[in-house]
C-alpha positions as CSV (number, residue, x, y, z in Angstrom):
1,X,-50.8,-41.0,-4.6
2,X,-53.9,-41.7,-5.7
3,X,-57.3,-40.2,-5.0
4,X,-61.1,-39.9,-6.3
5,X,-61.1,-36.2,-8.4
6,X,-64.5,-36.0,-8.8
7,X,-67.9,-37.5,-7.2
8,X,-71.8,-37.8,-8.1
9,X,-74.3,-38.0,-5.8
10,X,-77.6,-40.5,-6.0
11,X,-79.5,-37.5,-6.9
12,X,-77.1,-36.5,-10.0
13,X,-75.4,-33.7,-8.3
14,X,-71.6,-33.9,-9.8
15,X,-68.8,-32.6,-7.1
16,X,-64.7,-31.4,-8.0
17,X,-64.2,-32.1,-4.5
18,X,-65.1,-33.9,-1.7
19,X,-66.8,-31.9,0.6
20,X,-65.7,-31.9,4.2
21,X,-69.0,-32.8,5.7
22,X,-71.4,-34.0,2.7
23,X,-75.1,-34.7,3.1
24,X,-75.4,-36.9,0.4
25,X,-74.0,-39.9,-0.4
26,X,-71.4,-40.1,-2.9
27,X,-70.0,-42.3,-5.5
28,X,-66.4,-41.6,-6.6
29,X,-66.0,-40.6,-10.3
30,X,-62.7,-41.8,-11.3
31,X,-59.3,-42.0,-9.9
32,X,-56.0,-40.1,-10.7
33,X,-52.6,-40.9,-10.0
34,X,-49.7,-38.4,-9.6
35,X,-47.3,-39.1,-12.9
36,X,-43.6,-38.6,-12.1
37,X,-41.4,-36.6,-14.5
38,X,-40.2,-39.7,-16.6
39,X,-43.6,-41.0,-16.8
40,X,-45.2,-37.3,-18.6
41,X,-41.8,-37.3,-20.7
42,X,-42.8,-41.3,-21.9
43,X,-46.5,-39.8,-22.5
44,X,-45.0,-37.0,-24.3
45,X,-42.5,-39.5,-27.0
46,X,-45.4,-41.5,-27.6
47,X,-47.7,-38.9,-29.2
48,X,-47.5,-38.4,-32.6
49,X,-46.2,-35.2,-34.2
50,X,-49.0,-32.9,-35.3
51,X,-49.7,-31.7,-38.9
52,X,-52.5,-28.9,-39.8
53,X,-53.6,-28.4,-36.1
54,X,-53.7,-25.3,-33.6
55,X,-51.6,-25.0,-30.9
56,X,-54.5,-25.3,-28.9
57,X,-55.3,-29.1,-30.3
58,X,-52.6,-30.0,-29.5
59,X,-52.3,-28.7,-26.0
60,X,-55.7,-30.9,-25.4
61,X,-54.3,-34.1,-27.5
62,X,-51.1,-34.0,-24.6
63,X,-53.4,-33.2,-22.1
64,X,-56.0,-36.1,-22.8
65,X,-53.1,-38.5,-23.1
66,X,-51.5,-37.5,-19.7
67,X,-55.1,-38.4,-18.2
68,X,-55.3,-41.9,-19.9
69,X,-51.7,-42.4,-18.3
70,X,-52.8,-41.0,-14.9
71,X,-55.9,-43.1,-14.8
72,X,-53.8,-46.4,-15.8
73,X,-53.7,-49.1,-12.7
């Protein structure tokens, strides 16, 4: 499944969602894809071990790379 995630309006205002009767026009963001289980395990063998970071780092390293996956065609 695939859907817009997040939209701007002509005036600059930024939406999560799309709301269910907007009054502006909007222009879809970006697009996500769900990513099945074997697909975030792939994402996960592909990412280099970490050295000298936080667990947090890291937790935002996986998470970037799971979006770059999710926003592939």
């Amino acid at each position: 499944m695939t859907e817009s995630v997040a939209y701007m309006s002509e005036e600059g205002v930024l939406f999560k969602e799309l709301p269910p009767n907007p009054m502006f026009k909007l222009t879809p963001l970006y697009k996500l894809r769900e990513l099945t289980d074997a697909e975030i395990l792939e994402v996960c063998s592909q990412i280099e071990p970490f050295d000298d970071i936080t667990i947090e780092q890291a937790f935002i390293e996986f998470a970037r790379a799971i979006l770059r996956k999710a926003s592939e065609k």
